[in-house]
Each structure stands twice: as structure tokens, then as C-alpha cells.
N, C-alpha and C positions, 0 to 999 in steps of 0.2 A: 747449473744454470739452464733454462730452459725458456723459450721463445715459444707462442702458440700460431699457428696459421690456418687458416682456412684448406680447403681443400681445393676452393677458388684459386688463391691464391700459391697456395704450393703447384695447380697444371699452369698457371699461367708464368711462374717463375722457379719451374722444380730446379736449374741451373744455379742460381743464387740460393735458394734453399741447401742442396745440396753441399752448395761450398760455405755456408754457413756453417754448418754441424760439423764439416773436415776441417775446415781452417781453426775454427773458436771453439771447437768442443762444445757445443753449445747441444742440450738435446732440445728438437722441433717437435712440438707436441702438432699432428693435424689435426684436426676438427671437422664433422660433417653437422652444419644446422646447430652449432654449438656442445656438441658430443664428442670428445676424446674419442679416436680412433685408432690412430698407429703413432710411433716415438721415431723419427729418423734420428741414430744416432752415428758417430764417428764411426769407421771398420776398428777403431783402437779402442774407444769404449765399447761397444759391442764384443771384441776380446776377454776385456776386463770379467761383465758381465759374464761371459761363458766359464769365467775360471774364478769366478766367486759360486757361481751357481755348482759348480762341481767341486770346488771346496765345502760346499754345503752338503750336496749330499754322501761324500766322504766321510765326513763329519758326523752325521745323522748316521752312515751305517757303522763306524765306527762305536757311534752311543748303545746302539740296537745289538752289536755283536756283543757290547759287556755286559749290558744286561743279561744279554742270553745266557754269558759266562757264567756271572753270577747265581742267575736261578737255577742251573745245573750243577753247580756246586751245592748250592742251597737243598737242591731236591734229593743230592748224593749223600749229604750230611744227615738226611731223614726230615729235614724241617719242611714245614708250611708256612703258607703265609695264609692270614686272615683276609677277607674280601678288602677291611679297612688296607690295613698292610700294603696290599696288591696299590691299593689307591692312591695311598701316599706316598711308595715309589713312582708310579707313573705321574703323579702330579711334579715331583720334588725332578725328575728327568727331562717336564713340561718347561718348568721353571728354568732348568739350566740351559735349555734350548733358546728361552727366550733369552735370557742373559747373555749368549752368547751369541745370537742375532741383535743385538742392540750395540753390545761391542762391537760387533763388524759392520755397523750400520754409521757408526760413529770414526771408522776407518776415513780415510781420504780415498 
């Protein structure tokens, strides 16, 4: 859930602002002239956020490290891959990336 404010209004009541987003989880989207600027969120969601973001790139270099695995195996074994080949692993690795960004987007 998320609430928008002005920038007016967040200097004239950052206090209430502030205890909005602690108390109710609620993220405050600020606005300057109608333009998204900054998110105040919880110090608990902001956690969150820190250790999804580094489950992600865990994740990512875990993906990167089997590849790697793979093609050195691959390269050990004498084989090539075709330009196609190369493409369609990197596409079919794109895909799994997204896949598993939409499951964890679908997370609570």
C-alpha cells in the first residue's frame, strides 16, 4: 500500500509522515510538481528490501557461476557452440531470470 504526498506537505508534516510509514507500513511516495521523487519506507521494509535485493544478486551470480561451469566443461569436452546455440542459452537463462523474478514478485 502506498499513500502519495507532496513535498509541501511532507516539510510542513514530515512528523505524521513519518509515523505513517512506521506505524502502518504504508510506503509514501513524495512528489515534486507531480513527479515521483523519493519512497519513505518502514526501517522494517527497507530491511526487507535489502535482503531481497541480495538474494537476488546471489542468485544472478549463482546463475553466472553454472554457466560458466557448464561452458568449461563444454569447452573441455572439444565442443562449440554455434552463434544460434550461444543465443539460445542466453535467451533460455533470460527467461529463467524472469521467471523467477515474477515468483518472487508474487511473494508477500
Amino acid at each position: 500500500m502506498e499513500k502519495v504526498v507532496s513535498s509541501t506537505e511532507l516539510h510542513k508534516g514530515t512528523g505524521d509522515v513519518i509515523d505513517l510509514a512506521r506505524t502502518q507500513d504504508i510506503a509514501i511516495v513524495v512528489e515534486t510538481y507531480g513527479t515521483p521523487m523519493v519512497v519513505i519506507l518502514s526501517y522494517d521494509e527497507y530491511q526487507e528490501y535489502l535482503a531481497f535485493k541480495q538474494r537476488q544478486q546471489e542468485s544472478r551470480r549463482a546463475r553466472f557461476a553454472e554457466l560458466r561451469r557448464m561452458a568449461e566443461q563444454q569447452s573441455e569436452a572439444g565442443a562449440t557452440l554455434s552463434d544460434a546455440e550461444a543465443q539460445d542459452l542466453v535467451d533460455a537463462a533470460r527467461e529463467q531470470v524472469y521467471q523467477q523474478r515474477q515468483a518472487q514478485a508474487e511473494q508477500p
